[in-house]
C-alpha positions as CSV (number, residue, x, y, z in Angstrom):
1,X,-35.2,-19.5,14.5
2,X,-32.8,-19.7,17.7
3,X,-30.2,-16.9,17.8
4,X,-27.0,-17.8,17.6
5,X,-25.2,-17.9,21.0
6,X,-22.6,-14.9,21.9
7,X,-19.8,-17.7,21.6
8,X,-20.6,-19.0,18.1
9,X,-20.5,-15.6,17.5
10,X,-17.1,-15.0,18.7
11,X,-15.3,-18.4,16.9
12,X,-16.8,-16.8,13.7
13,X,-14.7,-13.5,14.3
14,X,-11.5,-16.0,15.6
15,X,-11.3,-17.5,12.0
16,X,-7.6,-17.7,10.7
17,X,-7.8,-16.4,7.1
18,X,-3.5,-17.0,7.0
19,X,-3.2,-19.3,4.0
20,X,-5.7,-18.4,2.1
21,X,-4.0,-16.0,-0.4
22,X,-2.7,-18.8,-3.0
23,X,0.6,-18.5,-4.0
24,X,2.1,-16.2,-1.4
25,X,5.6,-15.6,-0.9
26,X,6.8,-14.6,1.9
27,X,8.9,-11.1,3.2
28,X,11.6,-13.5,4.3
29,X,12.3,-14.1,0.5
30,X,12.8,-10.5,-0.6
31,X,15.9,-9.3,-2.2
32,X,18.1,-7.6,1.1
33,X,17.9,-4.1,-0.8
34,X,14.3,-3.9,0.2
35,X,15.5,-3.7,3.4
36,X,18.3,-1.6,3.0
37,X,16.4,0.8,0.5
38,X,19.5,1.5,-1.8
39,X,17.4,1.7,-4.9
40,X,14.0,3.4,-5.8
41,X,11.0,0.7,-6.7
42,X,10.4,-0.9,-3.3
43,X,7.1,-0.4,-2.6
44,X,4.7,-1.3,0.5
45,X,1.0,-1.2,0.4
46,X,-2.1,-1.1,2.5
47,X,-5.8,-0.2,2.4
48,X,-6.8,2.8,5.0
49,X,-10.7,2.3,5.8
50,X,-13.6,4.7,6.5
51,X,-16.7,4.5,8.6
52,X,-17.2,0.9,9.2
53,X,-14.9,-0.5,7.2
54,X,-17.4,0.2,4.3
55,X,-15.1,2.3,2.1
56,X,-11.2,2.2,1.9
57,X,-8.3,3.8,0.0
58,X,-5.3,2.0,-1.5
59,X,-1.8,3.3,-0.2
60,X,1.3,2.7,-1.8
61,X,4.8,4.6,0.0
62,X,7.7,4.0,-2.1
63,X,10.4,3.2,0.4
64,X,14.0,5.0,-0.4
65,X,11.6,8.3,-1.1
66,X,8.4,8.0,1.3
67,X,6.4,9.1,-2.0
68,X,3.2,8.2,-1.4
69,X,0.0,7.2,-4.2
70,X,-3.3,7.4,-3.3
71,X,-5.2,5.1,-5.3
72,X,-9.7,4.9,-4.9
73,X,-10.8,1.7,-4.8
74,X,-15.0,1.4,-4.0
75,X,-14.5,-2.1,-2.2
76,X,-12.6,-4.0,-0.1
77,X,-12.3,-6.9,-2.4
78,X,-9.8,-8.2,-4.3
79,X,-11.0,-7.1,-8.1
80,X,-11.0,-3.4,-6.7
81,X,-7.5,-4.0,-5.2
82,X,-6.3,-5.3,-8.4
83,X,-7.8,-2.3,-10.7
84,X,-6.5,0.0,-7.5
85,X,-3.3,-0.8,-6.9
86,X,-2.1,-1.5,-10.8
87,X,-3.6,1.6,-11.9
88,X,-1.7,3.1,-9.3
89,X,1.9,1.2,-9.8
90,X,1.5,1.9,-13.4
91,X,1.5,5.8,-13.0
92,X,5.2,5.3,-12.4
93,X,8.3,4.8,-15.0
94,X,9.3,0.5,-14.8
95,X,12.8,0.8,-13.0
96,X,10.5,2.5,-10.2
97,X,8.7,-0.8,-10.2
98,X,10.4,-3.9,-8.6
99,X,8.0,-4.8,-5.3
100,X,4.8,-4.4,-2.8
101,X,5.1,-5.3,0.5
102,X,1.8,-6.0,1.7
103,X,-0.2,-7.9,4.5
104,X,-2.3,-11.2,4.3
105,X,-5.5,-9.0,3.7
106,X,-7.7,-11.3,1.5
107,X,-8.1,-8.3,-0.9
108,X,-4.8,-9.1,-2.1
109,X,-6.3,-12.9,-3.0
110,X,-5.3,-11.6,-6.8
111,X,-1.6,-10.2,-6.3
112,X,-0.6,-12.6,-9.0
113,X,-2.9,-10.4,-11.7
114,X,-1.4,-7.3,-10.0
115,X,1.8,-8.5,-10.7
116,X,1.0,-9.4,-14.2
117,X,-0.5,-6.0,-15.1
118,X,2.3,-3.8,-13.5
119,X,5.6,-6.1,-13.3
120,X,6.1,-5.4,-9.6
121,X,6.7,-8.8,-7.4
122,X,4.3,-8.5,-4.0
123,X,5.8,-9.9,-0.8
124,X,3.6,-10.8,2.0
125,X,4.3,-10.3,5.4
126,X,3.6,-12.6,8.8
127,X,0.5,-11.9,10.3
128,X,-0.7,-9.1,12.5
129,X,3.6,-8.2,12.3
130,X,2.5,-4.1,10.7
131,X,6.3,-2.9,12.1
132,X,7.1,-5.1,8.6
133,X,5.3,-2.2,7.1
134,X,7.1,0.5,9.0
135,X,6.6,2.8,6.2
136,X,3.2,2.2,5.6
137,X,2.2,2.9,9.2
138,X,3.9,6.0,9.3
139,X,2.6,7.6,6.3
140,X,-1.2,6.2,7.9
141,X,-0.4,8.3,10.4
142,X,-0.1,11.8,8.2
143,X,-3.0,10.5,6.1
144,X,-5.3,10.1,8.8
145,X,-4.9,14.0,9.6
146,X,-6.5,14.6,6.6
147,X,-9.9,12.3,7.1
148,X,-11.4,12.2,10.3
149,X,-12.4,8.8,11.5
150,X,-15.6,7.6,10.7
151,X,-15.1,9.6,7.0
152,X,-16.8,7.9,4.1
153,X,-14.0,7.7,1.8
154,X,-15.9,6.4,-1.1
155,X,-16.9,10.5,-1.7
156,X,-13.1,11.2,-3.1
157,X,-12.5,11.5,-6.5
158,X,-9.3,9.9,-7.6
159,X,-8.5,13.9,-8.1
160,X,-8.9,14.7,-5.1
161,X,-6.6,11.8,-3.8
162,X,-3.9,13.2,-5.6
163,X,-4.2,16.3,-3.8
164,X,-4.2,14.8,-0.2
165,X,-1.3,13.2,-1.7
166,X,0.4,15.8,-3.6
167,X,0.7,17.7,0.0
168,X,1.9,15.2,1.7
169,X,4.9,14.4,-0.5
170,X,5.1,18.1,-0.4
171,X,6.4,17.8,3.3
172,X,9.8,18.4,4.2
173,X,11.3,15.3,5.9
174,X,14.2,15.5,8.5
175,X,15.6,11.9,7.2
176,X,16.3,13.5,3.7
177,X,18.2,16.7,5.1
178,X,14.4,18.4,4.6
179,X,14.1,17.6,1.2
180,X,10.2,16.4,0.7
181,X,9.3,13.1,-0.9
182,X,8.4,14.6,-4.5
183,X,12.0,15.8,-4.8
184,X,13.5,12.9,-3.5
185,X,11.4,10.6,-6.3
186,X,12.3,13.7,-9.4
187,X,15.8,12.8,-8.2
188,X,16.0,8.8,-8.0
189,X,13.8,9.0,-11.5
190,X,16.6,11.5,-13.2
191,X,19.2,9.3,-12.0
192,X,17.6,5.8,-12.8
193,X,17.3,7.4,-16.6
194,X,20.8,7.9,-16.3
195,X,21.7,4.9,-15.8
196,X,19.5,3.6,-18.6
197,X,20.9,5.4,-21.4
């Protein structure tokens, strides 16, 4: 059998998978208070990935708060992004629940089940655009000082997760006078009741 030649190769890698996430709606049809992060419940999501891409770890940052979930997930498929992520969303009250941002990662293929399961509407954004997921980025950036790269991820408890992100929430941030995320979210969550009753 002839091995495929270094170009054939290379058009396989070049596929565009946009469009192939059905029933995606786009960032540009947000509400403007995403943007403007008046109210807790905006949320943006990614996957950060271990050795080879083999094992990943859902990351949800809420956006008025920067309070971060951790949630395991043993693939990078969309039936492990589904149990992920809505097992994740559901952790917290409903009025803390009102969107995802995510990108056009084909483990997001089932955002519509997600949605169903948790309530929260998912907005995709354009392709290879990640500053439409500031948030996200940055808090990949604290995460990452916690796993080296080339960690095997799939070895975390869910436990375990929570610590990593129980300390990061636990970090003072300038942009809320040095308040740390956890506060910030036990503050939004005693107000929202407020308002509810």
């Amino acid at each position: 059998m002839r091995c495929p030649s270094a170009s054939y190769e290379k058009s396989l890698r070049q596929v565009d998978r946009r469009n192939q996430i059905p029933d995606m709606v786009s960032i540009y049809l947000r509400p403007p208070e995403v943007e403007k992060r008046e109210f807790p419940g905006y949320w943006e999501g990614d996957l950060v990935k271990g050795e080879g891409n083999a094992s990943v770890v859902g990351a949800i940052v809420e956006l008025k708060s920067g309070y971060l979930i951790l949630a395991k997930m043993p693939y990078a498929i969309a039936t492990s992004a589904v149990e992920g992520f809505s097992a994740a969303l559901n952790r917290m009250p409903l009025a803390a629940r009102e969107s995802m941002t995510y990108d056009q990662g084909r483990e997001m293929t089932q955002h519509a089940q997600i949605t169903q399961n948790t309530g929260v509407a998912i907005y995709f954004c354009d392709p290879h655009s990640p500053w439409q997921r500031g948030a996200n980025e940055n808090i990949n950036g604290l995460i990452q000082h916690y796993w080296l790269k080339g960690t095997d991820l799939s070895v975390y408890s869910q436990q375990e997760l929570d610590e990593v992100a129980l300390e990061i929430n636990m970090r003072p941030r300038k942009r809320f006078d040095f308040k740390c995320p956890i506060e910030v979210m036990s503050e939004l969550r005693a107000q929202t009741m407020k308002l509810h009753y």
